[in-house]
BALOBA-1460 file (C-alpha; in Angstrom, 3 decimals):
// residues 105
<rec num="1" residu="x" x="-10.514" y="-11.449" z="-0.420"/>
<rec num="2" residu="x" x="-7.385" y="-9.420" z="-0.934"/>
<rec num="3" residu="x" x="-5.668" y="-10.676" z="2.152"/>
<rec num="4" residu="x" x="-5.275" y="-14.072" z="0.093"/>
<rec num="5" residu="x" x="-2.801" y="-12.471" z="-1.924"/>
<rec num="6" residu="x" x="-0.771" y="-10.652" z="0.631"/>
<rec num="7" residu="x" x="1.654" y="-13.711" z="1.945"/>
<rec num="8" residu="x" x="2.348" y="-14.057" z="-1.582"/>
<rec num="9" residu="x" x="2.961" y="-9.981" z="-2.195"/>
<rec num="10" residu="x" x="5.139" y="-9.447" z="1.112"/>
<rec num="11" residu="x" x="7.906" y="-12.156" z="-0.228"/>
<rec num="12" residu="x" x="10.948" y="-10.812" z="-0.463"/>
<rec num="13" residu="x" x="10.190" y="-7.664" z="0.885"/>
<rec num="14" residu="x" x="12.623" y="-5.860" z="3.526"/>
<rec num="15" residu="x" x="10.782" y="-3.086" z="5.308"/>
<rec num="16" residu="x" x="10.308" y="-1.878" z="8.693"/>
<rec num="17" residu="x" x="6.650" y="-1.975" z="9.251"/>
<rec num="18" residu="x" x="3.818" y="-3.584" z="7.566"/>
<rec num="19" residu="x" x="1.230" y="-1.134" z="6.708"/>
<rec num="20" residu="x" x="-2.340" y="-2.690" z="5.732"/>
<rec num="21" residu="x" x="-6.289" y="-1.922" z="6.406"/>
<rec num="22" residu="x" x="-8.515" y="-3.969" z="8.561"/>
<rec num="23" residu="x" x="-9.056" y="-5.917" z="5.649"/>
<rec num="24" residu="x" x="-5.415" y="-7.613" z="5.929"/>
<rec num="25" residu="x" x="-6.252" y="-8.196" z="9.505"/>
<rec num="26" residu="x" x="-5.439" y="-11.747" z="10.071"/>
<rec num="27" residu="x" x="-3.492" y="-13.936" z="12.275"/>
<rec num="28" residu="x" x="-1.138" y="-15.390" z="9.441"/>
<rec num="29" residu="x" x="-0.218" y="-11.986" z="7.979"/>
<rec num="30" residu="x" x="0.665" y="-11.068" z="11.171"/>
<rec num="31" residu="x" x="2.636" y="-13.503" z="12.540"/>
<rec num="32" residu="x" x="4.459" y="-13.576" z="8.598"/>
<rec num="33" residu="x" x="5.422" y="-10.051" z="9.527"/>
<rec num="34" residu="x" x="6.945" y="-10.712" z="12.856"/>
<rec num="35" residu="x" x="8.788" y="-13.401" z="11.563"/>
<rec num="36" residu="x" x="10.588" y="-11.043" z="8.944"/>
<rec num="37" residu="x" x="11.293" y="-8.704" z="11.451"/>
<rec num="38" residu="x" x="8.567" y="-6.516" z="10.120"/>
<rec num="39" residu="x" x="6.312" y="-4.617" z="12.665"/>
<rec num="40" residu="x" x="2.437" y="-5.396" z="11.439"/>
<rec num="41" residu="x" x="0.922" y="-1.852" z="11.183"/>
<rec num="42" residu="x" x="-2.931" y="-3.244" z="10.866"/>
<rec num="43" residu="x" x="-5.911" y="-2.442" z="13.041"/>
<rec num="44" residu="x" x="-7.673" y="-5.039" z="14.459"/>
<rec num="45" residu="x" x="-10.870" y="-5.620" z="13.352"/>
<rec num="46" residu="x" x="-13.794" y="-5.305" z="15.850"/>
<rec num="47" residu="x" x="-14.719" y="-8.687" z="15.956"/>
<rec num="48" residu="x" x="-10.961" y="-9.789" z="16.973"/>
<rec num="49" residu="x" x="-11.201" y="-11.240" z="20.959"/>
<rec num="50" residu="x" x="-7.409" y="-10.450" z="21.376"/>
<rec num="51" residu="x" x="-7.496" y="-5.904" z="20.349"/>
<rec num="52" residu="x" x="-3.653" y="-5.696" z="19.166"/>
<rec num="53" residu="x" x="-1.497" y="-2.295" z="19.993"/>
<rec num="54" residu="x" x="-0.859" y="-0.539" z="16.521"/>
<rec num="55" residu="x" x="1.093" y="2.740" z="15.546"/>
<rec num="56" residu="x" x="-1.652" y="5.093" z="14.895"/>
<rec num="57" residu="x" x="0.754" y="7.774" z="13.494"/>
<rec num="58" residu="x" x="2.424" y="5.336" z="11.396"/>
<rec num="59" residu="x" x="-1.238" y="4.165" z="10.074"/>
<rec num="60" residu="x" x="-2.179" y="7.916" z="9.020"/>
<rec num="61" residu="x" x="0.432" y="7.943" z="6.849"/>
<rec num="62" residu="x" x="-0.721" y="5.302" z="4.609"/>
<rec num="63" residu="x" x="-3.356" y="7.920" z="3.718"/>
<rec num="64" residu="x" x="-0.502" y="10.078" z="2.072"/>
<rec num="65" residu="x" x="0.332" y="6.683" z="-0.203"/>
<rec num="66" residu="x" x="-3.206" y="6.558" z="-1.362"/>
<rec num="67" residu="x" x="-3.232" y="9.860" z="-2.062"/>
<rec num="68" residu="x" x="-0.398" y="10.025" z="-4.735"/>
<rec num="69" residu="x" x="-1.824" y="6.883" z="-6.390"/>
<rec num="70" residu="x" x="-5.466" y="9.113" z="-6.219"/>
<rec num="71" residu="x" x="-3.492" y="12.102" z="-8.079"/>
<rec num="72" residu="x" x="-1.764" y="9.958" z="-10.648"/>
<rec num="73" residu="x" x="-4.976" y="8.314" z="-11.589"/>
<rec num="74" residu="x" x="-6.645" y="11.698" z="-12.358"/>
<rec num="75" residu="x" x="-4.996" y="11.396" z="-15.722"/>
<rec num="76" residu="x" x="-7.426" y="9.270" z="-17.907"/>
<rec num="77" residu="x" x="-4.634" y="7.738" z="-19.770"/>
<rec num="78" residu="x" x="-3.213" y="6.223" z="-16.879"/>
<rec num="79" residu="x" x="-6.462" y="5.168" z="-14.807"/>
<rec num="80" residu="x" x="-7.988" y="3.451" z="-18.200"/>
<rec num="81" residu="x" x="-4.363" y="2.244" z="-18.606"/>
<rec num="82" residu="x" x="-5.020" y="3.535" z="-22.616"/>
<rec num="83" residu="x" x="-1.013" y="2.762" z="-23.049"/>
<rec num="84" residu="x" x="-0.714" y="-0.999" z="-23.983"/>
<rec num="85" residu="x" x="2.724" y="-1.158" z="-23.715"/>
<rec num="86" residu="x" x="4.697" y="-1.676" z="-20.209"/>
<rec num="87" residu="x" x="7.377" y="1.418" z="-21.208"/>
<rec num="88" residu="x" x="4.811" y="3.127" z="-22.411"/>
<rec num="89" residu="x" x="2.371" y="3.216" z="-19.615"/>
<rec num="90" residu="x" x="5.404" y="3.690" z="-17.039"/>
<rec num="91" residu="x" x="6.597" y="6.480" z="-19.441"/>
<rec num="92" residu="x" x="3.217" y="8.149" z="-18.775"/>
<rec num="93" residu="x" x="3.084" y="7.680" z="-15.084"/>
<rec num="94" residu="x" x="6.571" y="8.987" z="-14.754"/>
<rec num="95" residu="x" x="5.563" y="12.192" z="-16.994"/>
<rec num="96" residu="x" x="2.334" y="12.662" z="-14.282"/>
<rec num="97" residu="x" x="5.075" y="12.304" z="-11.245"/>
<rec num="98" residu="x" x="7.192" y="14.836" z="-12.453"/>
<rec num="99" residu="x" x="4.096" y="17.031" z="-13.407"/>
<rec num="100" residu="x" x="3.325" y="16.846" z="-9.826"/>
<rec num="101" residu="x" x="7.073" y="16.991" z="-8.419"/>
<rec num="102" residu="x" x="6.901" y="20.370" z="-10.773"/>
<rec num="103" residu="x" x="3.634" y="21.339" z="-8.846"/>
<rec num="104" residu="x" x="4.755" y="21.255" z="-5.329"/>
<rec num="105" residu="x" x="8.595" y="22.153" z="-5.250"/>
């Protein structure tokens, strides 16, 4: 499960709000966030007894995050990671960002 890895992921991390799916839904993650001052932004998961209060605004925007990772994996060469090299492969996701930064401003 990927909420094995998140304890590990969050370290040294300073941010307002923890965003995560249902998936990341449990009591250590949450109580990891509080304690750095983080507010968990996670949705309980049906089969919780105690339904925590989330930001529901604040958990639409993670949509907005997936979607800009969706439009820079359009290019094959990035989602089949074709680049072998670590500048190489960030040279061609920064080339797609500013493709897209072209696009919209």
């Amino acid at each position: 499960a990927d909420c094995s890895k998140a304890l590990s992921l969050i370290q040294g991390i300073n941010a307002l709000f923890l965003i995560a799916d249902k998936g990341y839904d449990t009591q250590k993650i949450v109580d990891e966030a509080l304690r750095r001052n983080m507010t968990p932004v996670i949705p309980p998961r049906r089969n919780r007894k105690e339904q925590r209060k989330y930001d529901k605004y604040i958990y639409k925007l993670r949509h907005l995050v997936e979607n800009a990772f969706l439009y820079i994996k359009q290019w094959r060469g990035i989602a089949t990671r074709y680049a072998k090299m670590t500048t190489s492969f960030l040279a061609a996701v920064q080339i797609r960002c500013l493709f897209w930064w072209l696009t919209i401003s």
